[in-house]
C-alpha positions in Angstrom: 107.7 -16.5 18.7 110.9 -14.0 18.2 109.5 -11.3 16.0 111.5 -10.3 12.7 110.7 -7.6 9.8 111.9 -8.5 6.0 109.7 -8.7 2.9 110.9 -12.3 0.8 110.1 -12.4 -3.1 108.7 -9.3 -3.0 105.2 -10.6 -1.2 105.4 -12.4 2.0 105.8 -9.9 5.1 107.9 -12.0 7.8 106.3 -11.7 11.4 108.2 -14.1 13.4 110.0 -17.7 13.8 107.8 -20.1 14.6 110.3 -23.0 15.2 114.2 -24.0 14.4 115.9 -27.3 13.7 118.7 -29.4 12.5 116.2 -29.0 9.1 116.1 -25.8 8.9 114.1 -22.3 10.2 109.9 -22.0 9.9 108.9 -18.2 9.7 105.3 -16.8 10.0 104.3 -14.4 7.3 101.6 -12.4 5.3 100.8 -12.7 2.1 100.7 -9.0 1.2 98.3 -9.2 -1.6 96.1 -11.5 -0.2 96.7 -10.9 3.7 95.9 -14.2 4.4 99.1 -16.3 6.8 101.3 -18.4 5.3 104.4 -20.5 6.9 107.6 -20.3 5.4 110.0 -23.6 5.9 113.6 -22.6 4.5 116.5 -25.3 4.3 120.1 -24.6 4.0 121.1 -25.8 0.3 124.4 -27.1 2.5 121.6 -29.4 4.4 122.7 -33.1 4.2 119.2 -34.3 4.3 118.4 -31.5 1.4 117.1 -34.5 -1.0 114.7 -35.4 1.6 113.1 -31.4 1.4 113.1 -31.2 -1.7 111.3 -35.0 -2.1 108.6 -33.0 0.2 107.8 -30.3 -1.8 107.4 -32.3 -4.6 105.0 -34.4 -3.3 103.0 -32.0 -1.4 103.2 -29.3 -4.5 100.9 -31.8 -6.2 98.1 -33.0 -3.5 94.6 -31.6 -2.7 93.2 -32.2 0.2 91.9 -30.9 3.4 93.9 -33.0 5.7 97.0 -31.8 4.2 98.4 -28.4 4.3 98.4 -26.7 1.1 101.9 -26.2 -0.9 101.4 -23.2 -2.6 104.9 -22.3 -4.1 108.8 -23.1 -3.8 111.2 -20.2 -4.1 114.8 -20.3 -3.6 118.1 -17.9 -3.6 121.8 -18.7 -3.5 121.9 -20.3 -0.2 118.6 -21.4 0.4 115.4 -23.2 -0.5 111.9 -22.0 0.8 108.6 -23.9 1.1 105.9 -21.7 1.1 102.7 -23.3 2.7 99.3 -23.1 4.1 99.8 -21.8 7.8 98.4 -24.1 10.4 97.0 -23.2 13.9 96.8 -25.9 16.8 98.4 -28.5 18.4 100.1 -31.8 17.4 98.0 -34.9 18.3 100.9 -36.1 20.7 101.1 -32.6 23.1 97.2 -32.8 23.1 97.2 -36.3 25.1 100.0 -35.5 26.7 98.4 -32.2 28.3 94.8 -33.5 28.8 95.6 -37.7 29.3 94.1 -40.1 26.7 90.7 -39.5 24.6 87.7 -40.8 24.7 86.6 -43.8 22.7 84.6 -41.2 20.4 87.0 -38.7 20.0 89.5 -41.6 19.0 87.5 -42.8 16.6 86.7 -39.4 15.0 90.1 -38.3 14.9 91.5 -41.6 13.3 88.0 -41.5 10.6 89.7 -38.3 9.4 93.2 -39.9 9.0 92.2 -42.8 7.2 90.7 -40.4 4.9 94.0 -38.9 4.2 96.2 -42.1 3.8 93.3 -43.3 1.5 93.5 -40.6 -0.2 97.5 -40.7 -0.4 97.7 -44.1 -1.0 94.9 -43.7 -4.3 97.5 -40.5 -6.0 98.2 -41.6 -9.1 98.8 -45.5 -10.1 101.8 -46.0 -7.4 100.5 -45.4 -4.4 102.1 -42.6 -2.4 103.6 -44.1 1.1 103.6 -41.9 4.3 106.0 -44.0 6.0 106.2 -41.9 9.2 102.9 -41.6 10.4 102.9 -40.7 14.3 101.0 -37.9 16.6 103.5 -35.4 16.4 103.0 -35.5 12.7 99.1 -35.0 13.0 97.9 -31.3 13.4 94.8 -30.6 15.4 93.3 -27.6 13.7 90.0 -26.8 14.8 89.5 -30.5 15.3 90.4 -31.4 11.7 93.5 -33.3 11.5 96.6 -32.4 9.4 99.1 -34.6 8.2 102.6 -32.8 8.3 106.1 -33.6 7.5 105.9 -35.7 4.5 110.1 -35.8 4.7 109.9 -40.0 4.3 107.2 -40.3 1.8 107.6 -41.6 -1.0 106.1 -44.0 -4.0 105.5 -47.3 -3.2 108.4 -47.9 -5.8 110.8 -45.8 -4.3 109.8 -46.9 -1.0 111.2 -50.3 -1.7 114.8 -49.1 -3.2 117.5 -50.9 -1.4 118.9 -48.3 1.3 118.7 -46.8 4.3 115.1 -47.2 6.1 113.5 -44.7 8.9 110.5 -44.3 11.0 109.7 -43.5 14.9 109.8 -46.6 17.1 106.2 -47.3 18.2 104.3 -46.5 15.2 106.7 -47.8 12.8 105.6 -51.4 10.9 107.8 -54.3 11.7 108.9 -54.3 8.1 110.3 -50.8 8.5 112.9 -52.8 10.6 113.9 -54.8 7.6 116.3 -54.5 4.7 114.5 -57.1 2.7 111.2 -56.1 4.2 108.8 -55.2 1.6 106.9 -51.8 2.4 103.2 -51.3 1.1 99.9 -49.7 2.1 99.3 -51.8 4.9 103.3 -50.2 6.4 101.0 -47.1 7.2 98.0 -49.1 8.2 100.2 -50.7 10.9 101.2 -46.7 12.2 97.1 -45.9 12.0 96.8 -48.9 14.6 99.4 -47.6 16.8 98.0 -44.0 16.8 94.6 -45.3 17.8 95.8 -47.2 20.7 98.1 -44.0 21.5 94.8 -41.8 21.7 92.9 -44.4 23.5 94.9 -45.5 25.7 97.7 -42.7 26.2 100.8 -45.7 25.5 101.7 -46.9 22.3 100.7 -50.7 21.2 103.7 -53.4 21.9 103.9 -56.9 20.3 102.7 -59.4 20.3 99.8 -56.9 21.0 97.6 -57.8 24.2 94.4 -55.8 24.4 93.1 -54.4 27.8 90.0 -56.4 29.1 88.4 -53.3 30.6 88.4 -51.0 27.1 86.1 -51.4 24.4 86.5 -54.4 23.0 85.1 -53.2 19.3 87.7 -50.5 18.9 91.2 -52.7 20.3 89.8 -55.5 17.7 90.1 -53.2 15.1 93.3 -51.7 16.3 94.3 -55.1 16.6 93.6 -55.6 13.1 95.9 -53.0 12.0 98.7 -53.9 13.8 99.1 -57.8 13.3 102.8 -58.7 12.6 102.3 -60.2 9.5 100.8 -57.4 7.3 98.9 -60.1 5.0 96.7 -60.5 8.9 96.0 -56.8 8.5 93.3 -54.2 6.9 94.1 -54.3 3.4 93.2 -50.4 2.9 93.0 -47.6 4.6 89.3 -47.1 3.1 88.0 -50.4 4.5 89.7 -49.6 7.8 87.9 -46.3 7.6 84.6 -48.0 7.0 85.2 -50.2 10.3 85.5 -46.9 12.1 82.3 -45.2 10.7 80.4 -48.1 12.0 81.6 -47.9 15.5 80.8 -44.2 14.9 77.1 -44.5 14.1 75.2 -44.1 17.1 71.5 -44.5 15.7 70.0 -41.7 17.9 68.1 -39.0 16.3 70.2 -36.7 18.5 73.6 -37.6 17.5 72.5 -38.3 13.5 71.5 -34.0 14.0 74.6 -33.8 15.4 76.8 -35.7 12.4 75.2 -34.3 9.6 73.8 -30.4 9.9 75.0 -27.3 12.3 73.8 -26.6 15.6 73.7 -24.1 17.7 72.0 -24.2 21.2 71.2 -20.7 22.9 72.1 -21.0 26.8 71.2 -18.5 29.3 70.2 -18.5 33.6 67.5 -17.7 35.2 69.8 -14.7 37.0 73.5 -14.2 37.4 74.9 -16.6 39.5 72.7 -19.3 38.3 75.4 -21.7 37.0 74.4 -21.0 33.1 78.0 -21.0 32.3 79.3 -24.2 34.2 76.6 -26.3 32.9 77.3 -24.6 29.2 81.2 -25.6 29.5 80.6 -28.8 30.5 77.7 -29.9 27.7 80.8 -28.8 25.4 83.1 -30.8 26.9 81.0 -34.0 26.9 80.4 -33.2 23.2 83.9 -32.8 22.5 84.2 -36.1 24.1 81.9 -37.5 22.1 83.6 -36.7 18.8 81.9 -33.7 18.0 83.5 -30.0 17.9 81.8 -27.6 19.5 82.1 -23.9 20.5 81.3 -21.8 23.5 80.7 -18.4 22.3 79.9 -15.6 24.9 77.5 -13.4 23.7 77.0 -10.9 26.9 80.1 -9.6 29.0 79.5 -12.3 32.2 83.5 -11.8 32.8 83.7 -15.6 31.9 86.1 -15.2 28.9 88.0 -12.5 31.2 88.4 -14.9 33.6 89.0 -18.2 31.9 91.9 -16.5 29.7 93.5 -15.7 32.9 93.2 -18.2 34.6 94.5 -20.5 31.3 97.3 -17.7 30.1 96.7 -19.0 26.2 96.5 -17.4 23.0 94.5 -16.3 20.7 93.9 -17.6 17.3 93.0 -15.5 14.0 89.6 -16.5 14.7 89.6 -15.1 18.0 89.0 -18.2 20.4 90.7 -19.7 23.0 91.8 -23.7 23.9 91.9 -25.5 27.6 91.9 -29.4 27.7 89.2 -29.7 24.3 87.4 -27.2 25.7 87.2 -24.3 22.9 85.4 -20.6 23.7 85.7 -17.8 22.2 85.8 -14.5 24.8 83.2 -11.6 24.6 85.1 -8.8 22.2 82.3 -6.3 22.3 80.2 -4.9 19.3 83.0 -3.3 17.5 85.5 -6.1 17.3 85.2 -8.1 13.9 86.5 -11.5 13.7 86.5 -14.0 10.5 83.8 -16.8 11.4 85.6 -19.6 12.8 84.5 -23.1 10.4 82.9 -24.8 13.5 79.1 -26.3 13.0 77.9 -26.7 16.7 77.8 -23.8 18.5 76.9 -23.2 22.3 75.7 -19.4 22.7 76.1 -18.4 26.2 73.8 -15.1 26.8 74.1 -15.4 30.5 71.4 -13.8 32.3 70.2 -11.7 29.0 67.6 -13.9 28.1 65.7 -11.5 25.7 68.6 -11.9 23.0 66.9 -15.0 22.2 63.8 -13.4 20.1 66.5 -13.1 17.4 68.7 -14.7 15.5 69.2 -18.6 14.2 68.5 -20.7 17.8 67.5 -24.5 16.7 67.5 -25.1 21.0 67.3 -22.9 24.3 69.0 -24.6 27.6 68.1 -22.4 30.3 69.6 -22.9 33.6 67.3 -21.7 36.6 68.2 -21.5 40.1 66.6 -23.7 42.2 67.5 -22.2 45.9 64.4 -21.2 47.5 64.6 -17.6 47.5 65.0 -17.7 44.1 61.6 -19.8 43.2 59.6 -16.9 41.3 62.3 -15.5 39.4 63.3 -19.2 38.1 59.5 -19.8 37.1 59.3 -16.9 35.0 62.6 -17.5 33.2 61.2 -20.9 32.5 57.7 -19.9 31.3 59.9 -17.3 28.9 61.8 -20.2 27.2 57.9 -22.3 26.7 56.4 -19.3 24.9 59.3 -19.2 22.6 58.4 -22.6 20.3 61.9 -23.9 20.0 62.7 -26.9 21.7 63.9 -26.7 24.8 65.5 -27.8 28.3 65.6 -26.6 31.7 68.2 -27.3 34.3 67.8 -26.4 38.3 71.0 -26.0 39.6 71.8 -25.8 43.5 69.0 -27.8 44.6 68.0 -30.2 47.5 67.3 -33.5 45.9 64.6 -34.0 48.7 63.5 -30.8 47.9 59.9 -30.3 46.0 59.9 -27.9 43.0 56.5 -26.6 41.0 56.9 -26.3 37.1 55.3 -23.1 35.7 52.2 -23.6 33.6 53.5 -25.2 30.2 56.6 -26.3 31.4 57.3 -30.5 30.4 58.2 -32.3 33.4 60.4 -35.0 30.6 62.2 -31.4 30.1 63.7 -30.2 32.9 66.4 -31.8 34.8 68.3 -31.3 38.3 71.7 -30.7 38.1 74.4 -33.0 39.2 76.8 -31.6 41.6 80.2 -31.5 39.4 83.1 -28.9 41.1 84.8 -29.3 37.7 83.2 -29.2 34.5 86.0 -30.0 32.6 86.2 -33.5 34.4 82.8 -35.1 32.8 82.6 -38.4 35.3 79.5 -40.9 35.0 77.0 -39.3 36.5 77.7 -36.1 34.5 78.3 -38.1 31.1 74.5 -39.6 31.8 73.1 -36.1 32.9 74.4 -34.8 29.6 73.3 -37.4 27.6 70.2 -37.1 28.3 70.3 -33.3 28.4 71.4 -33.6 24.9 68.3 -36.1 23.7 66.0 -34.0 25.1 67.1 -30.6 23.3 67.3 -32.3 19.8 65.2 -34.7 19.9 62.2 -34.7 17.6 58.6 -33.7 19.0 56.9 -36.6 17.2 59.1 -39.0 19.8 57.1 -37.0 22.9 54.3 -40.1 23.4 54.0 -41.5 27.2 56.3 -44.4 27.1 59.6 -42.3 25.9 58.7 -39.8 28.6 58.1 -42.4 30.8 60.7 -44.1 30.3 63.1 -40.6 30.2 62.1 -39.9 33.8 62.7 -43.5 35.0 66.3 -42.9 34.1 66.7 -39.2 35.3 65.2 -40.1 38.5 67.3 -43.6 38.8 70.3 -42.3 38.3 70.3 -39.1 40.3 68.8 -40.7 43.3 65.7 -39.2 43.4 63.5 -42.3 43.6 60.4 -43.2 42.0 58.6 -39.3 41.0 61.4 -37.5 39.3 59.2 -34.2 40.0 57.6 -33.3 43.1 54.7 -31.0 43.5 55.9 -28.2 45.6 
């Protein structure tokens, strides 16, 4: 970002350029009253597509809502025209599957939950609906996992929409209509784009017609996508609403687990048995599989292990006003010491990674404890009495032995619930999250939020059948040492 130094309207403290164009120059500044970031868009008055600004700050001056970035004034001088708006951190929704390859089925149907939100909202304004009209993943902000829908340069009333003139759009989200002179546009226009920016993050390639789904993807989410993108826009969703409602029932996964997970915080205190015990690998990965899942998470490290040290250079990224850092959907936020404060980032689940100090647990608001233990050999008396620390605790719980034999025999401490405590799969890279990881943490996630009433013999029985089925193990999950 090149720096620069000028105070505009007497209140907004310029700090940099954040990004040029044909459109114009966006400048990063502070609010000097209120100290709080804004972004400054300014457009040449000489602009030939001036009209088109100036149609986006009038729309966006008059919404409210959370998926769109706040307008909060319009200034202008002799030469120019300034839009001064809410400052957004994070990445478009096109750079994030280009970095990291296409999302999950989860995470695509959380992200595209949150967008039909925003077009049903839009589309709702007032008695003529308000039309998007370019709808695509570079105009979808990923901050903090809620989605932002920017550059509202096409929108327009539904009346408006239909004037005769010139028509735009981007070529693989745009409706078929779009192509059209005489083509009427309506709701179901940016219906069509939804369609096409679901099978973007699903699949990583944009729909083409006549639309022919892939066999081996779920078949639940391309017939909905299918059912936005139909030729004929009579064929297709008639709202964004109802479309959203299609998406919250794929959503619903029934488990006590993931209902926790939907509707309250979390946060899930994570330590080892001893330095070196893997605490951390297992803790990125169980953030990553949630992430994957459709649920944001952080990885906050409470002790200085050197993991944030290390991750931020091996990453090279920046920081954010909230102080945390970004690789592939992971999201942690580095050890800063006692003395460092940072505004609480809005961010409901919570992994707190206390490495090896396992006595910061006797405080503060833990719903779960995952404790990694060690499960070499030499390392057998030290990993009992970590685990024997997390029982006498009360808070649920589960335990993970990492670098183990599978034909090895281990003996729980006294207490210690065999239904609780896992081995751990051997995965070199946790931010890769293949099968047998995805069941490991699946499980791994029942177990620490499920509820204690569920503990009879058949569920446990049952639990262990699995564990031990699919990590090889055989018939006896545990082994009396």
């Amino acid at each position: 970002m090149a720096a620069i130094s000028a105070v505009l309207f007497g209140k907004y403290q310029l700090y940099g350029i954040l990004g040029t164009g044909r459109a114009g120059t966006v400048f990063l500044a502070v609010h000097l009253g209120l100290e709080e970031y804004r972004a400054i868009k300014r457009v040449p008055k000489s602009l030939l597509n001036y009209d088109r600004f100036r149609r986006e700050a009038l729309v966006l001056k008059e919404l409210r809502h959370p998926g769109i970035p706040i307008v909060y004034d319009v200034e202008e001088d002799e030469s120019y025209s300034y839009l001064i708006e809410e400052y957004l951190e994070g990445e478009s929704l096109y750079d994030l599957v280009k970095k990291q390859g296409h999302l999950s089925r989860e995470l695509a149907i959380f992200y595209g939950i949150q967008l039909t939100n925003i077009i049903h909202y839009l589309h709702s304004a007032g008695t003529n609906p308000i039309l998007h009209l370019d709808l695509q993943p570079k105009n979808l902000m990923l901050c903090h996992d809620t989605v932002k829908l920017i550059d509202f340069g096409l929108a327009a009333s539904m009346d408006e929409a239909n004037e005769p003139g010139k028509r735009y759009g981007t070529v693989g989200c745009a409706a078929p209509e779009q192509y059209k002179k005489e083509g009427i546009l309506d709701e179901r226009t940016d219906i069509y784009a939804i369609g096409a920016i679901l099978h973007y993050l699903y699949t990583g390639t944009f729909p083409k017609l006549p639309f022919q789904p892939d066999q081996a993807a779920d078949p639940n989410l391309l017939a909905i996508i299918s059912g936005c993108i139909m030729e004929e826009k009579e064929e297709r969703f008639s709202s964004a609403q109802e479309l959203g409602e299609r998406l919250k029932q794929l959503k619903n996964m029934g488990t006590a687990a993931k209902d926790r997970l939907q509707s309250s915080s979390l946060t899930i205190a994570l330590f080892g048995s001893k330095s070196g015990a893997g605490a951390t690998h297992i803790g990125i990965g169980l953030s990553v599989y949630l992430r994957n899942q459709g649920y944001p998470n952080l990885l906050e490290e409470k002790t200085d292990s050197g993991m944030g040290a290390g991750m931020s250079h091996y990453v090279g990224g920046n920081r954010d006003q909230y102080g945390l850092m970004r690789h592939h959907g992971f999201v942690w936020k580095p050890y800063y010491g006692p003395g460092v404060k940072l505004k609480d980032p809005p961010i409901n689940v919570r992994i707190l990674d206390y490495g090896a100090s396992g006595e910061a647990l006797l405080t503060g608001d833990i719903n779960a404890v995952l404790m990694v233990c060690d499960g070499s050999p030499w390392s057998v008396s030290q990993s009992k009495r970590a685990a024997s620390q997390v029982v006498k605790k009360g808070l649920p719980y589960a335990i993970v032995y990492n670098h183990t034999d599978l034909k090895a025999k281990i003996k729980l401490p006294e207490g210690v619930l065999a239904t609780r405590c896992f081995r751990a799969p051997n995965f070199p890279d946790p931010f890769s999250i293949d099968k047998e990881a995805h069941h490991f943490y699946e499980m791994l996630l029942i177990t620490l939020l499920e509820d204690k009433s569920m503990e009879k013999r058949w569920f446990l029985g049952i639990k262990n059948w699995l564990m031990s089925w699919f990590l090889g193990i055989g018939k006896s999950f545990w082994k009396e040492r």
